[in-house]
Legacy VTK file of the C-alpha trace (Angstrom):
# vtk DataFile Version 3.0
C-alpha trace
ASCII
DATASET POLYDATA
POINTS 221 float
-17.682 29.963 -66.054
-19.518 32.618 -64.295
-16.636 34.487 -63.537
-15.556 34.900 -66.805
-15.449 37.714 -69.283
-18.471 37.395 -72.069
-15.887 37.386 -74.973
-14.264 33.935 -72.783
-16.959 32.216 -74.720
-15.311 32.871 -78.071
-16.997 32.679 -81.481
-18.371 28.838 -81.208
-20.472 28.854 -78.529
-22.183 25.569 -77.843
-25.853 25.027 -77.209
-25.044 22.970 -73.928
-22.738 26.014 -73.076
-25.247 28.547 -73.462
-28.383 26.859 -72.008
-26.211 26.365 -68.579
-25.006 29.537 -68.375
-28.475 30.902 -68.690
-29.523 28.950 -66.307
-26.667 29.718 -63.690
-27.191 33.919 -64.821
-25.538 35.724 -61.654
-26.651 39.262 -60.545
-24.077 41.973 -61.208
-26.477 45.126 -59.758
-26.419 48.741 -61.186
-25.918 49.737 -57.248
-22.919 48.168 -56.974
-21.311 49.302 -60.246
-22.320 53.356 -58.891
-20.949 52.511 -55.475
-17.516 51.350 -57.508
-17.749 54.739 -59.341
-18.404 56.963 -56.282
-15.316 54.922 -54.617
-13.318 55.862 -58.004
-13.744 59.295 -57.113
-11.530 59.011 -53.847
-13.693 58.676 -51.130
-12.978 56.113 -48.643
-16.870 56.013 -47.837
-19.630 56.306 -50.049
-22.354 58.419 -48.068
-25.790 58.077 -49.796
-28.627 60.248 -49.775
-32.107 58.943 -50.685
-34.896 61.101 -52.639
-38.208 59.428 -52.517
-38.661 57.254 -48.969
-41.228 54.834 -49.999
-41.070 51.067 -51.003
-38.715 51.614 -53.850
-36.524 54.264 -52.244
-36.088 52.336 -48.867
-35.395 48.881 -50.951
-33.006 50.519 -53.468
-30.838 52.113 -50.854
-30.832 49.169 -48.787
-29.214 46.889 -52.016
-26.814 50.111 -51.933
-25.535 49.704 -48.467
-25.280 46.239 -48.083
-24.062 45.778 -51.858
-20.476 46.688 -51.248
-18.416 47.205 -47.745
-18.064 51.184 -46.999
-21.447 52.514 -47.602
-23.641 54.315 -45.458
-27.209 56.632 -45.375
-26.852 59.647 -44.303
-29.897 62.051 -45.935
-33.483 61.274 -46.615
-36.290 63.467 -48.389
-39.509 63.186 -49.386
-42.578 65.064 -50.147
-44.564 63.657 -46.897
-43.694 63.518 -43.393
-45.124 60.159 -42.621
-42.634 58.671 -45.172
-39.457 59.961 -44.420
-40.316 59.145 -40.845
-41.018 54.888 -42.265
-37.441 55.515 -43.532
-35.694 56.945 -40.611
-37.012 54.291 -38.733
-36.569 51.415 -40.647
-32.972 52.385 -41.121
-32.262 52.906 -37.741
-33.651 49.895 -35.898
-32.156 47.127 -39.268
-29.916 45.156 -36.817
-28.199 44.359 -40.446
-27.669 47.594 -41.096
-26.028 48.708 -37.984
-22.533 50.606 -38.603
-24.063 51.897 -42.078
-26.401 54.571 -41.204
-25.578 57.847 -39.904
-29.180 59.461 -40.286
-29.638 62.580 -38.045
-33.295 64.727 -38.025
-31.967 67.558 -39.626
-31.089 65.342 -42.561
-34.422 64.700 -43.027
-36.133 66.958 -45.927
-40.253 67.246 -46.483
-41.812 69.187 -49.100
-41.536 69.276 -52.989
-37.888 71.173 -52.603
-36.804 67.935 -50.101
-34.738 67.118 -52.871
-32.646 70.356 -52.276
-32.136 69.835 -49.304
-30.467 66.166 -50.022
-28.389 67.327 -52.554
-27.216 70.308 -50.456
-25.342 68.213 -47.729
-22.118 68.484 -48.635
-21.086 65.006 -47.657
-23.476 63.308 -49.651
-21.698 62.175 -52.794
-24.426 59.476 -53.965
-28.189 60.292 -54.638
-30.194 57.570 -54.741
-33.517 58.558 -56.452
-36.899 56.811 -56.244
-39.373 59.408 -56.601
-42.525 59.068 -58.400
-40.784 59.165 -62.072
-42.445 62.551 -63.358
-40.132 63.883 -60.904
-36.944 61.899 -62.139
-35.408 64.658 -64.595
-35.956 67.877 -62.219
-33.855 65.557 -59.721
-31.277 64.096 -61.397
-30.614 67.571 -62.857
-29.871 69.016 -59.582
-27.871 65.947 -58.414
-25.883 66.427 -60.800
-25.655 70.139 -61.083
-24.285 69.750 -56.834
-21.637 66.829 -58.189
-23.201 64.102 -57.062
-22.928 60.622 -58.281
-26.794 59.164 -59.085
-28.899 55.933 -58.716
-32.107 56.543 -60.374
-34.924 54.321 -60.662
-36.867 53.093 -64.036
-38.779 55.017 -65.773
-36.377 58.021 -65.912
-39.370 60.036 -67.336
-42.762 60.583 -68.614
-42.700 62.955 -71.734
-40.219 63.874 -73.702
-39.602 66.924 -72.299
-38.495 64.788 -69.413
-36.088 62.827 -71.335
-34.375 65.722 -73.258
-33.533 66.790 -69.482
-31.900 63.496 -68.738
-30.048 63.313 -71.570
-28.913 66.922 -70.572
-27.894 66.155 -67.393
-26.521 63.056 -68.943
-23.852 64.804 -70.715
-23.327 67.370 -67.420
-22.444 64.443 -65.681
-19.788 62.804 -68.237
-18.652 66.181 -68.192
-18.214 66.613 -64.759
-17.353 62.180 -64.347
-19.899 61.579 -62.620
-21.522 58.046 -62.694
-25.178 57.744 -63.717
-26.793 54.399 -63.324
-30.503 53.480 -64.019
-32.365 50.773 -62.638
-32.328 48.859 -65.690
-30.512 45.899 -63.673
-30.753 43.649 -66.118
-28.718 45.820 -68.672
-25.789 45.446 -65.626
-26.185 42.116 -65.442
-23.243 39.646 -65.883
-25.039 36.676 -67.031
-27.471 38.931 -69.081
-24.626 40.247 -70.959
-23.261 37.112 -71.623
-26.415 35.852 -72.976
-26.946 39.100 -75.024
-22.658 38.027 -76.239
-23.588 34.596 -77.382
-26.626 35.136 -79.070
-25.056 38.008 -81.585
-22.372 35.386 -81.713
-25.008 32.983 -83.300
-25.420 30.024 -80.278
-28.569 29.333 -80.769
-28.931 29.720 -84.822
-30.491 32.622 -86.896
-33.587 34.255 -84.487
-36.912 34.541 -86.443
-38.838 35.728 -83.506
-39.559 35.643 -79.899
-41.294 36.399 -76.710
-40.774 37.130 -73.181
-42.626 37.274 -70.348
-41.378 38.892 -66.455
-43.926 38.216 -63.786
-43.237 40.102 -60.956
-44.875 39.778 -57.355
-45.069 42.056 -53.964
-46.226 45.546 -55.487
-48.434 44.171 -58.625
-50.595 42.066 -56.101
LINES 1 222
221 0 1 2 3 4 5 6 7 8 9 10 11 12 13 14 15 16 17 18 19 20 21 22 23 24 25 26 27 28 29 30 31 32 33 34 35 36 37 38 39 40 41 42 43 44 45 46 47 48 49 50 51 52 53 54 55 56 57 58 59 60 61 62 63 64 65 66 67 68 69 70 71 72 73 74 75 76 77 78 79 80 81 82 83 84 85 86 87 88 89 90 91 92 93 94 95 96 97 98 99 100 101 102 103 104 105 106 107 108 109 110 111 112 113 114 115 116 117 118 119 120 121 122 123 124 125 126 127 128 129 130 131 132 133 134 135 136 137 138 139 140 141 142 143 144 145 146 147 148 149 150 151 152 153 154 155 156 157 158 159 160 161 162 163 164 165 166 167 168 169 170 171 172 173 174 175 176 177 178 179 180 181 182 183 184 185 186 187 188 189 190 191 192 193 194 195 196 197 198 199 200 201 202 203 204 205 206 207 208 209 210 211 212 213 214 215 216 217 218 219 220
């Protein structure tokens, strides 16, 4: 069942049906689907820049590389040193990802324009983005403006000046067919979207109300 399309589980969905396939809900990442995108485009190789080297940014290009065959870093930035140094390392000395990074030192950007200097290497065709999020819009914007394809983590912004700029660069990039992906993950989600399928579909009856907790661990200790 997990394989299948949500409309496979027609108009009558049982209870049973539904319950299981909660239970079995399989991960269908946001990474991979912007890796298939930059792939669309004609590249044999997806070469991936990352803006914003801490936790997030090192984790999120990590799921990139190892999400789908033909991916490799190539480009860090950040605004400190010390970080894109963490990065450089921990990329190069992964024994699982050996054969997908091709980091060299003057790929490495520091300094509130490091950004720039990411989306300036002209091999780089996908930006993965994990800067503090007040920074989001300003670097999406150029990302997109250079033709790159974009990751970006949640939040995309913190005002709505912010947001106007992402939906701006939004329409740049259908414009220019670009993918944009958020990290929303759940939204990309197979058995999410199945869920969201059945219920609208009535499986579990008319919904009077609800609630839903997420408790997360590592960074909210």
């Amino acid at each position: 069942m997990m394989n299948k399309h949500p409309s496979s589980f027609g108009n009558n969905v049982s209870r049973r049906a539904f319950l299981t396939t909660s239970a079995a809900a399989a991960t269908l990442g946001p990474l991979a689907a912007a890796g298939r995108s930059a792939h669309a485009a004609g590249s044999d190789r997806i070469r991936v820049g990352v803006v914003g080297c801490g936790n997030r940014g090192t984790g999120a290009a990590m799921n990139c590389v190892l999400s789908t065959p033909g991916v490799e870093i190539v480009a860090l930035g950040d605004l400190f040193q010390d970080r894109v140094d963490s990065a450089f390392q921990s990329f190069t000395q992964d024994e699982n990802l050996k054969g997908k990074v091709d980091i060299t030192r003057d790929r490495c950007f520091t300094g509130f324009d490091n950004y720039k200097g990411v989306c300036a290497c002209p091999d780089v065709n996908l930006i993965v983005t994990a800067a503090p999020p007040g920074f989001r819009p300003l670097h999406l914007a150029a990302a997109v403006e250079a033709g790159k394809h974009v990751f970006m983590e949640k939040p995309v912004a913190v005002d709505p000046p912010g947001g106007r700029k992402i939906i701006a660069a939004g329409e740049m990039a259908k414009q220019k067919g670009l993918a944009v992906v958020a990290g929303t993950q759940r939204r990309h989600q197979a058995g999410y979207q199945r869920i969201k399928y059945a219920l609208e579909r009535g499986a579990i009856g008319e919904i009077a109300g609800g609630a839903v907790w997420w408790c997360g661990g590592a960074l909210w200790y």
